[in-house]
Structures are given as structure tokens and as C-alpha cells.
C-alpha positions as CSV (number, residue, x, y, z in Angstrom):
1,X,63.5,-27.8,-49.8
2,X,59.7,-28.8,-50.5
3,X,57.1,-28.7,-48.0
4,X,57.4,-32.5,-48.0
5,X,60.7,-32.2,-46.5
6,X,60.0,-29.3,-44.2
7,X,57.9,-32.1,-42.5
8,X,60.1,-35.0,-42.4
9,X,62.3,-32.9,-40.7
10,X,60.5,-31.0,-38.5
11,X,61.0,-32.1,-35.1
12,X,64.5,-33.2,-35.7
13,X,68.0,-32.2,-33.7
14,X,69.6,-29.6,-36.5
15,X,72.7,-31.1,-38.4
16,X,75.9,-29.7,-36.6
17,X,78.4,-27.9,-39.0
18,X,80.9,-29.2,-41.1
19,X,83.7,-26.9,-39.8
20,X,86.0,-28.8,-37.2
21,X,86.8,-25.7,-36.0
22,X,83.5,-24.8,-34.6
23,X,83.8,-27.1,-31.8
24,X,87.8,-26.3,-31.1
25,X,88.4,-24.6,-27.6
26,X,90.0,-21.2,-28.4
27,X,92.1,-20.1,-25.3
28,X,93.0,-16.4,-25.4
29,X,96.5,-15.6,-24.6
30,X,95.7,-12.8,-22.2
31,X,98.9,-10.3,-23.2
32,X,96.5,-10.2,-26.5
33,X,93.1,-9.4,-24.5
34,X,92.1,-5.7,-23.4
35,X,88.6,-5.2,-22.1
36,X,87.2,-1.6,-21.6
37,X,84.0,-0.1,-20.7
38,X,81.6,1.8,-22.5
39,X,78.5,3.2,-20.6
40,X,77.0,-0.3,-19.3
41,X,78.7,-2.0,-21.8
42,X,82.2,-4.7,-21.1
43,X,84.0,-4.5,-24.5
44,X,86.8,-6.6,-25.6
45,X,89.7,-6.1,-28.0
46,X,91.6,-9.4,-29.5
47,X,94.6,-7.9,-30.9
48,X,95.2,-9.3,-34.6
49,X,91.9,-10.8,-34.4
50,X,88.6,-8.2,-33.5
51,X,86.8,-6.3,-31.4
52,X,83.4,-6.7,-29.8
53,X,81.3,-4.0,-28.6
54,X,79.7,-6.2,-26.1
55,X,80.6,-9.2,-24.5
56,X,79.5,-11.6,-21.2
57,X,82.1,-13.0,-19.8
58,X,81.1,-16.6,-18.0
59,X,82.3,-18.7,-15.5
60,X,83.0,-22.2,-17.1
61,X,83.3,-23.8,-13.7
62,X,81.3,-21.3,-11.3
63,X,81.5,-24.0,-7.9
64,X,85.0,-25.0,-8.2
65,X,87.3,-22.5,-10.5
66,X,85.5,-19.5,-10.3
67,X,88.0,-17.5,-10.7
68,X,89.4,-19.3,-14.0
69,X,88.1,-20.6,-17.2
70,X,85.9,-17.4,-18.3
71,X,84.2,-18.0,-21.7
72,X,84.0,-14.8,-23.4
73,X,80.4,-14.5,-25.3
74,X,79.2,-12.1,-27.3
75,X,75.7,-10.9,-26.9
76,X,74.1,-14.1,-29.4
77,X,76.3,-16.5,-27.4
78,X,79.0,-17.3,-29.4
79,X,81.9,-18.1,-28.0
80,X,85.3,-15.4,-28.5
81,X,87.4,-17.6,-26.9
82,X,88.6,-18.5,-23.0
83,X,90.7,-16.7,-20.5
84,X,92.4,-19.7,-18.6
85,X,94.0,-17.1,-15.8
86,X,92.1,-14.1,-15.7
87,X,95.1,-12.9,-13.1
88,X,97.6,-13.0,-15.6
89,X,95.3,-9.9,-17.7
90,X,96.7,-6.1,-17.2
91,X,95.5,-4.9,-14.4
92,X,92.3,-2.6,-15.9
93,X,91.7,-5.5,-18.1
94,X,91.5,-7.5,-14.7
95,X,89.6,-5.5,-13.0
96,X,86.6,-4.6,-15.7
97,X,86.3,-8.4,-15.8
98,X,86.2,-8.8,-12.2
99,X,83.5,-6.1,-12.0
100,X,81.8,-7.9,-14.8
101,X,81.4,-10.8,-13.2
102,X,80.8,-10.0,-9.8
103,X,77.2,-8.5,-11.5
104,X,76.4,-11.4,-13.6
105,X,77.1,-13.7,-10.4
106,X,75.5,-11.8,-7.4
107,X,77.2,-14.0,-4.7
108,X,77.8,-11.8,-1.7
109,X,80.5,-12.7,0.6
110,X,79.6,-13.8,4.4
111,X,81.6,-11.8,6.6
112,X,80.1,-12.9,10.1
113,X,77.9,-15.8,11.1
114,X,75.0,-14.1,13.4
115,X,73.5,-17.7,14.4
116,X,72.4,-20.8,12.4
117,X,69.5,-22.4,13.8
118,X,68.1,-25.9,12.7
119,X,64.1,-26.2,12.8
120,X,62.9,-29.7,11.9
121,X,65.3,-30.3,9.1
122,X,65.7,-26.5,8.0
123,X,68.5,-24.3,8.8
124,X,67.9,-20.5,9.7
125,X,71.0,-18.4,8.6
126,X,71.5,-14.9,9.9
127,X,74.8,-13.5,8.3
128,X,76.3,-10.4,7.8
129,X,78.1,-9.9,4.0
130,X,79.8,-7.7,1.7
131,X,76.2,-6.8,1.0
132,X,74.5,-6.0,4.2
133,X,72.7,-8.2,6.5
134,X,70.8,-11.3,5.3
135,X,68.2,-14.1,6.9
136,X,67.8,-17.3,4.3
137,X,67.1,-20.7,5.0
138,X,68.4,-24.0,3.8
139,X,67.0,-27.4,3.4
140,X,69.5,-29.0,5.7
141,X,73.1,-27.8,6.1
142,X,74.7,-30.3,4.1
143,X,72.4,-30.3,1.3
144,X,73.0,-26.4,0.9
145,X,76.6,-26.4,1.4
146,X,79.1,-27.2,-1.3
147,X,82.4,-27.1,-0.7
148,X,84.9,-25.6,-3.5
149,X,88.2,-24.8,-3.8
150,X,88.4,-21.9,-1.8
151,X,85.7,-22.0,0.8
152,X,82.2,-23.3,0.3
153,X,78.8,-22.1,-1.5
154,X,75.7,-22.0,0.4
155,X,72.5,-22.4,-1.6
156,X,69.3,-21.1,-0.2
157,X,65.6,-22.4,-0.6
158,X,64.8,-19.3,-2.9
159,X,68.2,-20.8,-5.1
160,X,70.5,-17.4,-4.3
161,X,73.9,-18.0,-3.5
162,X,76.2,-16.7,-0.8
163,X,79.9,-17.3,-0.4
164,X,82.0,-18.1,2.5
165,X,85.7,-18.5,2.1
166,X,88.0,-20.0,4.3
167,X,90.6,-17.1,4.2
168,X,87.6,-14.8,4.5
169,X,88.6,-14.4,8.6
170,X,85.7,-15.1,10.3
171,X,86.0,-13.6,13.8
172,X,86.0,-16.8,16.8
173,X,82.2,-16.7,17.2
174,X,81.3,-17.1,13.5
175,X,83.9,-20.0,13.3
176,X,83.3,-21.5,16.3
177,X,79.4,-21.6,14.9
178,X,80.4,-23.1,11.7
179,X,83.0,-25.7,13.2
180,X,80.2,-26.4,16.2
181,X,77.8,-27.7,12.6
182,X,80.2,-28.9,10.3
């Protein structure tokens, strides 16, 4: 290419590939997906296709199927393929994943509502989670609460998530302080 070129296209969106196949979904059966740990490291192994030494696994849908669709990455991004129902993986598989996950998406679980107080327009949560205690505030209570499939997600003013499921078995005070707002 001449320098002449090099300008004309500088600035320009790169021309996607030829292949057809680089833009196909690739859904992993998961009877053919193995994932072990090495130090720090989540590995995969895609039997009759490769192994990678490192992956990050990714919710596709992190609000509303979290806990389905996972791209598998390796560590430039590209895409392995997709596990469609990580529940249907052998059980270690399952669990590595899981663990995986849970680190790349710090979402601690609510266990007990301590109070939720609104001051002019902004909530004050006090919780207790899977994590310890926590104080964080949202704009308003709608505006911070998303409701998913199996609960909601409450987003802070500082943009860290916490999860409260619906199954999660709030004790009567906690629910009657969420039913008393909602």
C-alpha cells in the first residue's frame, strides 16, 4: 500500500472478513466442554477441537439470563464458542465456571433488608449479603431496580451491583420493607 493510500484510509471502519464463518454463533455442546484450573487460571478443553490455557467466560445476557448464554473468550477476545446451559456441564466443569464467574461479576447477594430510607429523591440502603454488611445509595428506587428473571438488580450511585432474588427468603421484616416500597 503507498503512503497515499495509508491516508485515504486512515480514519476509516476496517473491512470486516471474508469468511462467513467469522460471524456464525458457535454453541458448545457441553458433554464436549471440560474446564479445569490452573493456579489463577480457568482453562477449557473442546474435545475434537482445542484447548485453551486461559479463558473468560461472559455473561451474554447479565440482567436477564445470567445464568445462561456464557461466551467463552480467550484472553484477546475471541470468541471459543457459547454454553447455552451451563447446568447441563459435569459437575466440576460446572462449578469452575460458576466460581469464574461469580469473580468477574462481583454481585453479592442481599440476604436481609436492614432499612431503606428515602432522602429527597435518594434511597439509603442498609443490607446484609453473602458478603458482609453494606450501606449504598440509589437515585430513586425505581430507577435503581431492575427486575430480571429471578429477582431483581439494584444499581448503586457508585454503579456496583447487588442481587436480591425472590427465592432468596427474606425473613418478614426485610419483605415486608421491600413490599411496603415496591
Amino acid at each position: 500500500m503507498t503512503e497515499e493510500n495509508d491516508k485515504k484510509s486512515a480514519g476509516r471502519m476496517p473491512e470486516p472478513p471474508d469468511d462467513e464463518n467469522a460471524f456464525k454463533l458457535r454453541f458448545l455442546d457441553p458433554a464436549e466442554v471440560k474446564f479445569f484450573r490452573a493456579g489463577d487460571a480457568l482453562r477449557v478443553t473442546i474435545e475434537g477441537d482445542r484447548s485453551c490455557l486461559r479463558v473468560v467466560p461472559m455473561r451474554s445476557f447479565p440482567i436477564s439470563l445470567r445464568d445462561q448464554y456464557i461466551s467463552i473468550r480467550d484472553m484477546e477476545g475471541n470468541e471459543l464458542g457459547m454454553v447455552r446451559d451451563p447446568s447441563k456441564l459435569d459437575k466440576e466443569s460446572r462449578k469452575l465456571l460458576e466460581e469464574e464467574i461469580r469473580r468477574r461479576y462481583f454481585t453479592p447477594m442481599i440476604h436481609r433488608i436492614n432499612s431503606m430510607r428515602d432522602r429527597f429523591g435518594v434511597f439509603e440502603w442498609d443490607v446484609e449479603t453473602d458478603r458482609g454488611p453494606r450501606k449504598f445509595l440509589t437515585r430513586s428506587l425505581h430507577d435503581g431496580l431492575k427486575e430480571t428473571d429471578i429477582g431483581f438488580i439494584i444499581t448503586d450511585m457508585e454503579n456496583n451491583r447487588y442481587e436480591l432474588r425472590r427465592d432468596s427468603h427474606l425473613d418478614p421484616s426485610s419483605a415486608a420493607i421491600l413490599d411496603r416500597r415496591l
